[in-house]
Legacy VTK file of the C-alpha trace (Angstrom):
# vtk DataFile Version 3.0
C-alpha trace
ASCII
DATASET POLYDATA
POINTS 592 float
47.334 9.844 -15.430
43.784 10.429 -15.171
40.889 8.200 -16.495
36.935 9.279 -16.617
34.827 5.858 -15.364
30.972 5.552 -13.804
30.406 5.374 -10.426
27.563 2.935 -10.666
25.003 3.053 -7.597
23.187 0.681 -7.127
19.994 1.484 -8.536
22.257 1.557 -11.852
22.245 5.468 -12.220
26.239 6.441 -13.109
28.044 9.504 -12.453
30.931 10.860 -14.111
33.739 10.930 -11.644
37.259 11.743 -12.469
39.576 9.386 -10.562
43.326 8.870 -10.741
44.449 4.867 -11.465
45.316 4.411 -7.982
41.431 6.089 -7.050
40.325 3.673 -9.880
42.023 0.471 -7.867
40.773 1.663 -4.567
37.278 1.768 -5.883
37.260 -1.425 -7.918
38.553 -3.048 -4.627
36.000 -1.311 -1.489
33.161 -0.216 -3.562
32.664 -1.905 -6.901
29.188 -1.582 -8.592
26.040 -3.184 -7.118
24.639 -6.610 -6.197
21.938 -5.298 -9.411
24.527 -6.044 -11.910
27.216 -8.883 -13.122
30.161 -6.840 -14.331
28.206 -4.391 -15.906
25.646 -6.574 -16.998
22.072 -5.748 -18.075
19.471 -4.800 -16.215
16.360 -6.707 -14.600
14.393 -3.646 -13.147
11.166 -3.694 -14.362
9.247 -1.089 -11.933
6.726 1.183 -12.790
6.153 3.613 -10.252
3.750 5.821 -11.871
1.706 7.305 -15.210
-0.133 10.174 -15.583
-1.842 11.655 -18.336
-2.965 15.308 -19.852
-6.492 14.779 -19.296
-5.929 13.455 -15.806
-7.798 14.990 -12.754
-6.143 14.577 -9.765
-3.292 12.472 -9.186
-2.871 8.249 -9.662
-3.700 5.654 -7.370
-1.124 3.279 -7.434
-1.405 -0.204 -6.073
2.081 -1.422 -6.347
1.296 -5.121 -4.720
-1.928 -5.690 -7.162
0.324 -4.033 -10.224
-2.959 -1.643 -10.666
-3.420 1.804 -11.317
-6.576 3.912 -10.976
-7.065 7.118 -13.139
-9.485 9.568 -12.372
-10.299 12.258 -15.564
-12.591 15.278 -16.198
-15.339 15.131 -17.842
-14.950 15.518 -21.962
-16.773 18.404 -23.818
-19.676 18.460 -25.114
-19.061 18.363 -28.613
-16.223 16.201 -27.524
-18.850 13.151 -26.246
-16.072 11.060 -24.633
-13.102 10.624 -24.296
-11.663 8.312 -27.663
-7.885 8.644 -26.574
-5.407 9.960 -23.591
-1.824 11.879 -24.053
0.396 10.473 -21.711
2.026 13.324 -19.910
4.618 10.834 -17.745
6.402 7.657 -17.171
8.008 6.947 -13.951
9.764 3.893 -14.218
13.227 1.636 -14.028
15.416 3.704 -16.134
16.375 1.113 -18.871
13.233 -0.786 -18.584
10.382 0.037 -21.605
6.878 -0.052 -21.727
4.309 -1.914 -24.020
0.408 -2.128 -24.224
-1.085 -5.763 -24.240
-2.094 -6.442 -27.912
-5.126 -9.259 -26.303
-7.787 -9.015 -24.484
-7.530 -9.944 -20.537
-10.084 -12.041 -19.189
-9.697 -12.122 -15.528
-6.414 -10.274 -13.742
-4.830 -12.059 -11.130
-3.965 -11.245 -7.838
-1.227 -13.835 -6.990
2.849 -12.457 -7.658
3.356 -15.824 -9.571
0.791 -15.764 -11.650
0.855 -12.383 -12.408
4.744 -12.579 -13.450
3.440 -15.838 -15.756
0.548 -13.683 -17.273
3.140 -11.256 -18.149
5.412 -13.654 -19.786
2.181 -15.124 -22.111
0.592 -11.960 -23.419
1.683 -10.407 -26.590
2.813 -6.949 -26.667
3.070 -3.764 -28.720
6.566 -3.854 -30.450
6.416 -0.227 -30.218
7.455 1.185 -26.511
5.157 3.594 -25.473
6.237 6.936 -24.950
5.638 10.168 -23.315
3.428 12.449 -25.840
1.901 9.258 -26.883
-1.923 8.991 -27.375
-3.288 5.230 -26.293
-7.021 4.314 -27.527
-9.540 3.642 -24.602
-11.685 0.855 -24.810
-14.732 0.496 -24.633
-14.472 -1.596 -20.733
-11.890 1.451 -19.642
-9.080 -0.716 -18.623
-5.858 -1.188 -20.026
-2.900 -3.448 -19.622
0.522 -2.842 -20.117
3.556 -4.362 -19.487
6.971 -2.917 -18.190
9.810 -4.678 -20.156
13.731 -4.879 -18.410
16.632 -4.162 -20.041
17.385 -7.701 -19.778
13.891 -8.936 -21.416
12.245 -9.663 -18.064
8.279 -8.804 -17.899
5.991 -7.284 -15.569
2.084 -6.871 -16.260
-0.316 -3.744 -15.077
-3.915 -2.849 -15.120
-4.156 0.803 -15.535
-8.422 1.543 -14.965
-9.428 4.584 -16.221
-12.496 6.362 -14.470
-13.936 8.408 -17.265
-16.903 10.165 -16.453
-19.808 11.094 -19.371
-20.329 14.607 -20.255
-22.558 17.039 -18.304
-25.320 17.119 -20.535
-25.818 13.057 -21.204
-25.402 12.544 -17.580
-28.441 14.723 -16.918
-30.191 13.336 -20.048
-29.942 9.818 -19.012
-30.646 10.443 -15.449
-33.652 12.216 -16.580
-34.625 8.864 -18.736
-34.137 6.640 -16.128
-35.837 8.126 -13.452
-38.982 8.602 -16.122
-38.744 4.984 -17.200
-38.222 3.996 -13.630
-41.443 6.025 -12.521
-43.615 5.009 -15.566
-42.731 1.011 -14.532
-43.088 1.816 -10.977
-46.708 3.743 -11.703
-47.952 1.419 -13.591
-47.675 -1.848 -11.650
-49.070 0.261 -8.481
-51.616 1.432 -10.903
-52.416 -2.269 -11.523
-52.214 -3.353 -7.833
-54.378 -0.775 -6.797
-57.017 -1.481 -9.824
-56.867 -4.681 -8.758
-57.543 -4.142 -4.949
-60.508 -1.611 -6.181
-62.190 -4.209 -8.571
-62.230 -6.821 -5.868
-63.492 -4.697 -3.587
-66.198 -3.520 -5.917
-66.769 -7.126 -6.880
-67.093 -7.885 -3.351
-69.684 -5.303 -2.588
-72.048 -5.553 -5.680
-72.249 -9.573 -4.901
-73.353 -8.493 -1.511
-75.725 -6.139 -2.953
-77.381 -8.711 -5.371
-78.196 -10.919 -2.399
-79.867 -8.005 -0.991
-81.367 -7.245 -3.380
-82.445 -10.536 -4.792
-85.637 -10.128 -2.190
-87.094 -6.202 -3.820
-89.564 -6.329 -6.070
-88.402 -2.807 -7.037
-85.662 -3.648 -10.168
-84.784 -0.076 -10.899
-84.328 0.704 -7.542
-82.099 -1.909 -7.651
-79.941 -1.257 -10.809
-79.744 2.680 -9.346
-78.114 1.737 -6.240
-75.874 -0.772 -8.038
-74.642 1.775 -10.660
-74.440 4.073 -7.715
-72.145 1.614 -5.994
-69.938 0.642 -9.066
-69.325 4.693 -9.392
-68.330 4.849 -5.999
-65.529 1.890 -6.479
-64.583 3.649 -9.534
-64.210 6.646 -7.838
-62.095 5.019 -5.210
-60.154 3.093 -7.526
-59.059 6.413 -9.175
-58.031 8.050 -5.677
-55.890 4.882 -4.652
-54.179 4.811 -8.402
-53.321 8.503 -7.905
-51.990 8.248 -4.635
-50.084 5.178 -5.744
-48.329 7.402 -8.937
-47.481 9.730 -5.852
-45.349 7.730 -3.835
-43.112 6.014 -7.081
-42.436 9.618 -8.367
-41.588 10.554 -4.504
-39.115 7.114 -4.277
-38.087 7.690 -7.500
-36.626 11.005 -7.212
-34.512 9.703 -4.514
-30.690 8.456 -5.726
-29.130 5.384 -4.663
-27.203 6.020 -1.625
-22.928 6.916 -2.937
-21.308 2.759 -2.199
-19.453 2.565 1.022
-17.973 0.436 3.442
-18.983 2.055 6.613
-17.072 -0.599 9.415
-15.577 -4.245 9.221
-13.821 -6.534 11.166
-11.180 -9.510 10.313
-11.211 -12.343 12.970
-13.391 -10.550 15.449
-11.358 -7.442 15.159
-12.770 -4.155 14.435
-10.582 -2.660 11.787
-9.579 1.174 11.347
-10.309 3.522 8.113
-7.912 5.686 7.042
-9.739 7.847 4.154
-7.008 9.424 2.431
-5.661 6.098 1.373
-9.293 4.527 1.253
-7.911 1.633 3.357
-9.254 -0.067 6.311
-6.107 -1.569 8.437
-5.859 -3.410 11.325
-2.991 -3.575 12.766
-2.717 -5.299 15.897
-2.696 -9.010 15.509
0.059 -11.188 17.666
3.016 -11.345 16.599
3.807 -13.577 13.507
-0.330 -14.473 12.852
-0.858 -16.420 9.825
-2.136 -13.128 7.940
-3.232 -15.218 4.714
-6.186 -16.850 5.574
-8.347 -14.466 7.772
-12.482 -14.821 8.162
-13.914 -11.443 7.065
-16.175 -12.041 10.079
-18.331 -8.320 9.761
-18.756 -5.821 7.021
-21.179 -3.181 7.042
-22.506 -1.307 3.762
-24.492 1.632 2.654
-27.891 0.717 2.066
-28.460 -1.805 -1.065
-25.184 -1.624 -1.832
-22.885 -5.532 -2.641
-19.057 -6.357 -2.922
-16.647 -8.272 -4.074
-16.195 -10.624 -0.904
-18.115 -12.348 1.637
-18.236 -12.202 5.372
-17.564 -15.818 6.975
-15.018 -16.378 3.806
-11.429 -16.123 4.619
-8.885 -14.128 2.760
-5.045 -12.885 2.229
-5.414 -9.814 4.571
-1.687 -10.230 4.779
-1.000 -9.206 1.177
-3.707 -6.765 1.363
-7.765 -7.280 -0.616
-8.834 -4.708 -2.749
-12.991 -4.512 -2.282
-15.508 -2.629 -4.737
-18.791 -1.959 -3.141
-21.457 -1.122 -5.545
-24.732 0.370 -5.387
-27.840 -0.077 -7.665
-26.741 2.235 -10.130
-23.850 0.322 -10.782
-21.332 3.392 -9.303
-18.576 1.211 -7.483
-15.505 2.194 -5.012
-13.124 0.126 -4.339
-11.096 0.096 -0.673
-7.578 -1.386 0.006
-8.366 -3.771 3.426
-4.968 -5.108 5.241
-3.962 -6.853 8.262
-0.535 -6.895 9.940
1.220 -7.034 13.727
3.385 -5.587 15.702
7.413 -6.001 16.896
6.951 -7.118 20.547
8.758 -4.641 22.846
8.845 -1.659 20.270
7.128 0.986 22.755
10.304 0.209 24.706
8.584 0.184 27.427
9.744 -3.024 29.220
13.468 -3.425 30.109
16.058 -6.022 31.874
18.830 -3.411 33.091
20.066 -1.817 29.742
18.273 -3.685 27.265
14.769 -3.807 25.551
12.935 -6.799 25.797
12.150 -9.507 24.737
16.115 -9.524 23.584
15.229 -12.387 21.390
14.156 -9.774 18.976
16.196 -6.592 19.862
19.836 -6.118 19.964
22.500 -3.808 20.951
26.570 -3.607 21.549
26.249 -2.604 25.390
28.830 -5.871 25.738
31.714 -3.989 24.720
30.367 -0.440 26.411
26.772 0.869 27.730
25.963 2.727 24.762
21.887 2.194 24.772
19.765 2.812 27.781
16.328 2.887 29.470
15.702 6.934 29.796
12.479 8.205 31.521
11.247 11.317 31.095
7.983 13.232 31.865
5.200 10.276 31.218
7.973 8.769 27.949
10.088 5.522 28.850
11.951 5.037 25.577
15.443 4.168 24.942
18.981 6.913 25.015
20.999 5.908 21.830
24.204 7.566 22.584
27.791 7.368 20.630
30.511 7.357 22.562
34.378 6.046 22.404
36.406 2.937 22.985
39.349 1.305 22.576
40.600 4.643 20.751
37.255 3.873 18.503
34.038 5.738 17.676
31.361 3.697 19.049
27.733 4.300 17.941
25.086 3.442 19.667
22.127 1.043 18.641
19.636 -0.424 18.956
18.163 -2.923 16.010
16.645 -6.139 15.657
20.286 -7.860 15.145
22.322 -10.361 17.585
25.335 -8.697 18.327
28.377 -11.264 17.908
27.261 -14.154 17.843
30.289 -15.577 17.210
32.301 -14.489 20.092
34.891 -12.673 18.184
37.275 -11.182 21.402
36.915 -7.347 22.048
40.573 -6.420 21.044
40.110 -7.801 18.021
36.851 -5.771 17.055
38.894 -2.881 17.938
41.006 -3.162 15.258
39.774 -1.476 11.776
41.862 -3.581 9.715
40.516 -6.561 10.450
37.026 -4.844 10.626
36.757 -2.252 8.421
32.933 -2.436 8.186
31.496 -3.367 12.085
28.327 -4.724 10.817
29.887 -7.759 9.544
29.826 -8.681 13.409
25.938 -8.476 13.598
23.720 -11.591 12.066
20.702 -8.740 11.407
17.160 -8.927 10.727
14.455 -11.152 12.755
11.853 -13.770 11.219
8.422 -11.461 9.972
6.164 -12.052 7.706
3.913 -8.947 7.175
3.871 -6.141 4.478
3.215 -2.484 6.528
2.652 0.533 4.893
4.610 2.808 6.961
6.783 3.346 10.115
6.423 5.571 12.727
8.679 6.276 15.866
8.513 8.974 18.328
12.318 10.638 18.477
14.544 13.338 19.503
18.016 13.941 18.320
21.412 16.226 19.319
23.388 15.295 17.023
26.378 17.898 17.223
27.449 17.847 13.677
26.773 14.364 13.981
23.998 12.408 11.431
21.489 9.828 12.831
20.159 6.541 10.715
16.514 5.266 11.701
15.753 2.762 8.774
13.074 -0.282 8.315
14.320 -3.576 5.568
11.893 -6.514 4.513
13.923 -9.109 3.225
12.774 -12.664 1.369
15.520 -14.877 2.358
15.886 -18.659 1.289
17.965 -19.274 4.567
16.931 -18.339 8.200
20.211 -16.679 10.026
22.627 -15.105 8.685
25.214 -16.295 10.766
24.271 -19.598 9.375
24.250 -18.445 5.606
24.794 -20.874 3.004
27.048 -19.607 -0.590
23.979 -20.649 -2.550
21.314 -18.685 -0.242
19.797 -15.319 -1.829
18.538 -12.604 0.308
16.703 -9.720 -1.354
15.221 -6.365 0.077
11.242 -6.281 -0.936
11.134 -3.161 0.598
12.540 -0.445 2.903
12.565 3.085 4.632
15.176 5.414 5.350
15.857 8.536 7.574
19.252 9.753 7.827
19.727 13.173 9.039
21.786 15.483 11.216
18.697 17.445 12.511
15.620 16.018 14.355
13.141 18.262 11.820
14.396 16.746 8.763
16.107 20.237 7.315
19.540 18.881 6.598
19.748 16.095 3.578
16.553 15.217 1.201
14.908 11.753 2.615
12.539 10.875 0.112
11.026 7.994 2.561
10.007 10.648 4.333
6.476 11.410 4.749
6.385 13.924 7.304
7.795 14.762 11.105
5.830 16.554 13.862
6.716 19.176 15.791
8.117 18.474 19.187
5.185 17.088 21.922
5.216 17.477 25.798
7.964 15.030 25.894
10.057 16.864 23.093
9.780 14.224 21.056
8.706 14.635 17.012
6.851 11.711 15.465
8.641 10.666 11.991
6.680 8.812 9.484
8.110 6.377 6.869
6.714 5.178 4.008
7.815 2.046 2.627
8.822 1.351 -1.353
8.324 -2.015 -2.606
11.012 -2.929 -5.141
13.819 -0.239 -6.025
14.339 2.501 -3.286
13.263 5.796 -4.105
16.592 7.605 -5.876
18.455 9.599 -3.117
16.857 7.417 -0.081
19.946 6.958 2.076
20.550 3.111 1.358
22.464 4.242 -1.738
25.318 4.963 0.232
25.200 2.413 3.030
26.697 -1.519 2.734
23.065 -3.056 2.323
24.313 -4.274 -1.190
27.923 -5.123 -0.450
27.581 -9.146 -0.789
31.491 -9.521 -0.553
32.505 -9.531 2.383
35.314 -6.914 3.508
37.184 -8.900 6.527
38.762 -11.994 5.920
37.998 -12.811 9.135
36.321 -16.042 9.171
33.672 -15.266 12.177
32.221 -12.437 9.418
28.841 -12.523 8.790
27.311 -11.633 5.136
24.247 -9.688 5.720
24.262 -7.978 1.881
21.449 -7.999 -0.258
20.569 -7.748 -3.480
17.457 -5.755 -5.012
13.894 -7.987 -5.453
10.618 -6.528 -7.139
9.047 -5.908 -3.779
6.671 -8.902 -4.930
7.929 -10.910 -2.938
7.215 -12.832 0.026
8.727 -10.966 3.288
10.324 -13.607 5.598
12.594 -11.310 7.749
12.720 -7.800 9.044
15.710 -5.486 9.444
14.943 -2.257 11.742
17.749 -0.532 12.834
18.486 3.164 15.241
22.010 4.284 14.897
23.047 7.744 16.626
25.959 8.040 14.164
25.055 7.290 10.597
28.662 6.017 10.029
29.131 4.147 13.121
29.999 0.594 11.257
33.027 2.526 9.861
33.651 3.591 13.416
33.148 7.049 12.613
31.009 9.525 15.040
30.937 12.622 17.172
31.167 11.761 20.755
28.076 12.573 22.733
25.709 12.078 19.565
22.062 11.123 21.413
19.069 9.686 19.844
16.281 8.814 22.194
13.438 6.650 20.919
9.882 5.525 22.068
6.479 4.528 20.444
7.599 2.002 17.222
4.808 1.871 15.466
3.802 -0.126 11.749
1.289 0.348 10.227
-0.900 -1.446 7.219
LINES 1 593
592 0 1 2 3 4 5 6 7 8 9 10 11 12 13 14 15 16 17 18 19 20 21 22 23 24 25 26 27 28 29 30 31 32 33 34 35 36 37 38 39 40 41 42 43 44 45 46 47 48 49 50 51 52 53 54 55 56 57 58 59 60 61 62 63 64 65 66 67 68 69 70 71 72 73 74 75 76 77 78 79 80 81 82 83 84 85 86 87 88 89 90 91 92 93 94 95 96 97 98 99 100 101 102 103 104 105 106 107 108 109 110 111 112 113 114 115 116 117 118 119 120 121 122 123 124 125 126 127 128 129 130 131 132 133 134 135 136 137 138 139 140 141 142 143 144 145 146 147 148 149 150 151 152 153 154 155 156 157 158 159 160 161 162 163 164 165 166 167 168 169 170 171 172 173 174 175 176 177 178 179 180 181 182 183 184 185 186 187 188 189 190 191 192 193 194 195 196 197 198 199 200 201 202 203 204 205 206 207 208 209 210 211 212 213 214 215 216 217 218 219 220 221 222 223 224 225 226 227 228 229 230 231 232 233 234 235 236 237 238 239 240 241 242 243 244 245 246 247 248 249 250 251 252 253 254 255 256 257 258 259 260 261 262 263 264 265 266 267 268 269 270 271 272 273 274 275 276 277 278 279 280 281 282 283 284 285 286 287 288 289 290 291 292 293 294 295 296 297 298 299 300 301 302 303 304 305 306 307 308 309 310 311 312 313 314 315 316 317 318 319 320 321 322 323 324 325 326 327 328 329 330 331 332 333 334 335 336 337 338 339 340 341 342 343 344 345 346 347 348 349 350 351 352 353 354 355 356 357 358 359 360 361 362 363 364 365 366 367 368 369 370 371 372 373 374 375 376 377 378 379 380 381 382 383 384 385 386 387 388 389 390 391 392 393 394 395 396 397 398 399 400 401 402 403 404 405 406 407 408 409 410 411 412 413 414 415 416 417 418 419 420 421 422 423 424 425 426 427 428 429 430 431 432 433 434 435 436 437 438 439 440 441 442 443 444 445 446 447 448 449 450 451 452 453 454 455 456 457 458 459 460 461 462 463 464 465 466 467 468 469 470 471 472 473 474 475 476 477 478 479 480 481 482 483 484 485 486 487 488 489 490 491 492 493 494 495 496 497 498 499 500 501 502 503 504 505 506 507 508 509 510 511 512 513 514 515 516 517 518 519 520 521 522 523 524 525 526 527 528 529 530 531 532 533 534 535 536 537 538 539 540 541 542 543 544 545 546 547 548 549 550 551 552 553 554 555 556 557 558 559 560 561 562 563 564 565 566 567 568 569 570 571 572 573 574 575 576 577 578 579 580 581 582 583 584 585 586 587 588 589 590 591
């Protein structure tokens, strides 16, 4: 007998799949739905990825962590004036989660997680969702707020700021007026100062002359010369008023230089600009700084221009500081600045026979066989990742930031699939962090023969520390993560939306991949969807297993752990692999 059920992922999307009872057992039993959902239970996603609208020029900026969005349109028509209302051409956003406009005016947007999730619990909302092909107002300060609505009733607020520019012709009209209105002020006080200058002078001179003069018995004479003196001043103060008029209408046709930040530094560290993003990062601190109170301590601007923070004042450089620099004619830009650090030992550089140090923060399985090793080749040191076999088993090889059994579970007993059916329940993964990167990068080759390779980054916010040590009434969720899983080093096999782009082979033959990390719900079709990251039942019995599930955050949330992980066989928990799979590593970099 046959029965039609979902297949629920975990990001809630369902398939149809056509299973027979016993299938429909089998899957109850090892897969089940996700850690998002009680027994088919509501939803509490509440992400909003993206908008966009007709008029739109260019695409949005989205600042996930500050819930803001920056819009950048073309100019309206002429007859048009401005622009009175926008079309909105597309929602991205949790797929049973609505969206709302703020019916109240916002005084001051926060910054903070907590208070913005309080902020969006207080403000009254359209009862209306809005809806693709709708048409919003704009008001009059260009910013609206809206707020993303779950399935299960839970709220998150966003600032959408719309950059509207005037039309051609009243930008040149009231450019024109200001720089006449700016000359005639400018004119006329030089006028003044110079008039001023010219009478004293002249003042001067004719009280010199009437001493002089106080002694000739020749009056006329007298009066001549003094007239002829008071013509000269006048004549003078005529040539200095003139040349005065000169130089405002010469500084006046000059424009206020375009706002910029043009270097800073954060605790005596110079910090690097990336202009595509319009960030300045720095991200080299020691490992586990405390990122959220750093001195600004040097920022250089464009001439006369003034932002948002102060040098010598400390900041959250940790979460990351949004800065708008503006210049005299009130034009603004506004920069994303962030701070972060380093895993110690990631340019694998540094080994103790076959493993990376420090081991306190990287792991592997070479106790059971030498899977992972120290390779050298041309100027690279970096580490071999091979998958191999034992005890009749696939064995991957890995390296990750996990301790490999703590627990001492004996080697014949790991060997055995029915009492392990899923081999990372003998890890305790993931190593105390605290930072919020941007991206990953690692230099890496792969040969995989058939075989498919994971390389994948997880922030977690856990309430415990270890896993090993894990409590029933702990909580870990994933804030954020990044996935490559692939059977070919150029990324032409499956679609890895984490994915931001891979080199071409260097010197060494090694291609640099580049991450980029989602806060909140994975990107749909990242590779976590089929992985255990969200099983949080265990599958052994065994009692030395170790719960490392998770289950889905907003990506607001504090990161207290870090999960990066380098598998040559995708599948290798399951203890399934082609022998002689190698992925060789080198040059872990994140960046901010």
């Amino acid at each position: 007998m046959l029965f039609e059920i979902f297949n629920c992922t975990k990001n809630g999307r369902c398939a149809n799949a056509t299973l027979s009872l016993l299938g429909i057992l089998a899957f109850v039993i090892l897969n089940g739905c996700s850690a998002d959902y009680d027994t088919f239970g509501v939803s509490d996603y509440r992400n909003l990825e993206e908008i966009s609208f007709a008029e739109q020029d260019g695409s949005s900026a989205v600042y996930s962590a500050e819930r803001r969005m920056e819009f950048d349109f073309v100019a309206p028509s002429e007859s048009q004036k401005i622009w009175d209302s926008l079309t909105i051409e597309n929602i991205d956003m949790s797929h049973f989660a609505s969206l709302h406009l703020v019916d109240d005016e916002i005084e001051e947007f926060p910054t903070d997680s907590l208070e913005l999730d309080s902020l969006a619990q207080k403000v009254p909302c359209s009862k209306n969702a809005v809806k693709v092909g709708d048409k919003i107002q704009v008001p009059s300060s260009h910013i609206v707020y809206v707020v993303v609505v779950s399935e299960s009733g839970m709220k998150s607020i966003w600032q959408l700021v719309l950059n509207i520019p005037e039309p051609e012709s009243e930008r040149s009209s009231s450019s024109v007026k200001s720089a006449k209105s700016s000359s005639s002020v400018k004119s006329s006080a030089s006028s003044s100062a110079s008039s001023s200058s010219a009478k004293s002078a002249a003042s001067s001179s004719a009280s010199s002359s009437s001493t002089k003069n106080s002694s000739s018995s020749n009056s006329g004479e007298s009066r001549e010369s003094s007239d002829s003196r008071d013509s000269s001043s006048s004549a003078a103060e005529n040539s200095i008023e003139s040349s005065g008029s000169r130089e405002s209408k010469s500084s006046d046709s000059r424009e206020a230089p375009a706002p910029r930040i043009l270097s800073l530094s954060i605790a005596g560290k110079s910090a690097e600009f990336d202009a595509d993003r319009k960030t300045f990062h720095l991200d080299d601190f020691d490992f586990r700084t405390d990122l959220t109170a750093l001195e600004l301590s040097e920022m250089e601007l464009s001439e006369g221009a003034t932002a948002n923070i102060e040098v010598g004042e400390s900041y959250d450089f940790g979460a990351g500081v949004q800065v708008t620099v503006t210049n005299a004619n009130d034009e603004s830009e506004t920069y994303s600045v962030k701070a972060g650090y380093q895993l110690p030992g990631s340019n694998f550089n540094t080994w103790k026979g076959d493993n990376v140090t420090p081991d306190s923060i990287w792991g592997n399985a070479n106790t059971i066989l030498t899977t992972t090793e120290k390779i050298t080749s041309g100027s690279m040191i970096g580490a071999q990742i091979q998958t191999s076999s034992a005890l009749t088993k696939m064995a991957s090889g890995s390296l990750y930031t996990a301790d490999f059994n703590p627990k001492g579970v004996g080697t014949l007993s790991m060997a055995s699939s029915s009492t392990w059916p899923d081999g990372n329940e003998l890890l305790d993964f993931g190593k105390p962090f605290a930072a919020r990167p941007e991206f990953m990068e690692v230099k890496f080759s792969y040969e995989g023969k058939g075989d498919s390779c994971d390389i994948y980054i997880l922030l977690e916010n856990r309430t415990g520390d270890k896993n090993v040590n894990r409590k029933s009434s702990d909580v870990n969720k994933l804030v954020a993560s990044a996935w490559f899983r692939s059977t070919k080093a150029d990324n032409s096999g499956r679609e890895n939306p984490d994915v931001v782009s891979v080199s071409e082979p260097d010197e060494n033959k090694m291609r640099t991949l580049r991450l980029k990390l989602q806060y909140g719900e994975p990107l749909a079709g990242s590779p976590i969807e089929n992985s255990s990251t969200f099983n949080t039942k265990l599958e052994s019995s065994n009692k030395s297993a170790i719960n490392n599930g998770l289950v889905q955050g907003t990506g607001d949330e504090l990161v207290t752990h870090i999960r990066v992980v380098f598998a040559s066989s995708a599948d290798g928990n399951h203890y399934k692999g082609t022998k002689g799979a190698i992925l060789v590593i080198d040059e872990m970099k994140l960046i901010y």
